[in-house]
C-alpha positions, 0 to 999 in steps of 0.5 A, spaced: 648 449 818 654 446 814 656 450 808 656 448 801 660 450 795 655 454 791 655 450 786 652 445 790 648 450 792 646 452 786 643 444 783 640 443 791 636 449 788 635 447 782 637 454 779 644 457 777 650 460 780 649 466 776 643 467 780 645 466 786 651 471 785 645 475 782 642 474 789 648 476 793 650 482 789 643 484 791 645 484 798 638 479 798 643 473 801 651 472 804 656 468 802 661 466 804 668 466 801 673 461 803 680 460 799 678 462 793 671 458 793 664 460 795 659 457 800 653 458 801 650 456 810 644 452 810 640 459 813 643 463 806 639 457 802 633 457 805 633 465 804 635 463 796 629 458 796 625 463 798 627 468 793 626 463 788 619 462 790 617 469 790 621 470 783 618 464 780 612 462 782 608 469 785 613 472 779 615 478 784 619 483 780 626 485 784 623 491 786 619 487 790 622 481 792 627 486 796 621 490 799 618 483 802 625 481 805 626 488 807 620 487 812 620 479 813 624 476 817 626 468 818 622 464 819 619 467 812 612 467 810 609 466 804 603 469 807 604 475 809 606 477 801 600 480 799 600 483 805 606 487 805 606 488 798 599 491 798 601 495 805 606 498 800 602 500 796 597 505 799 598 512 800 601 516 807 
């Protein structure tokens, strides 16, 4: 997929990009630097538009939101958040 400028990135997304250099220094997303700029891949992005639902609207904490990307994996699942959440919080 093609790469965009992360601030291209940022207005696809609707978000800023202090939150997708948020995002990478979580090590939730990967971009990539090319003379000097950052670009995010088209999988990069998806992944961020994935963050963001789970940040914005399920209103998932960082905590959270990593353990859900932790388990999940591409093509990510919306529906199997409550699950892994709640698979999380049960005792050993």
């Amino acid at each position: 997929m093609p790469h965009q400028p992360l601030s291209t990135a940022a207005r696809t997304l609707q978000t800023d990009e202090k939150t997708l250099l948020d995002f990478a220094q979580k090590s939730w997303i990967q971009p990539i630097e090319k003379h000097g700029m950052i670009f995010l891949d088209g999988q990069q992005r998806y992944k961020a538009r994935y963050i963001l639902h789970l940040r914005i609207r399920r209103k998932l904490s960082d905590e959270q939101i990593t353990l859900v990307l932790s388990v999940q994996g591409p093509p990510y699942s919306l529906d199997e958040v409550d699950e892994i959440l709640a698979a999380a919080a049960k005792p050993i």
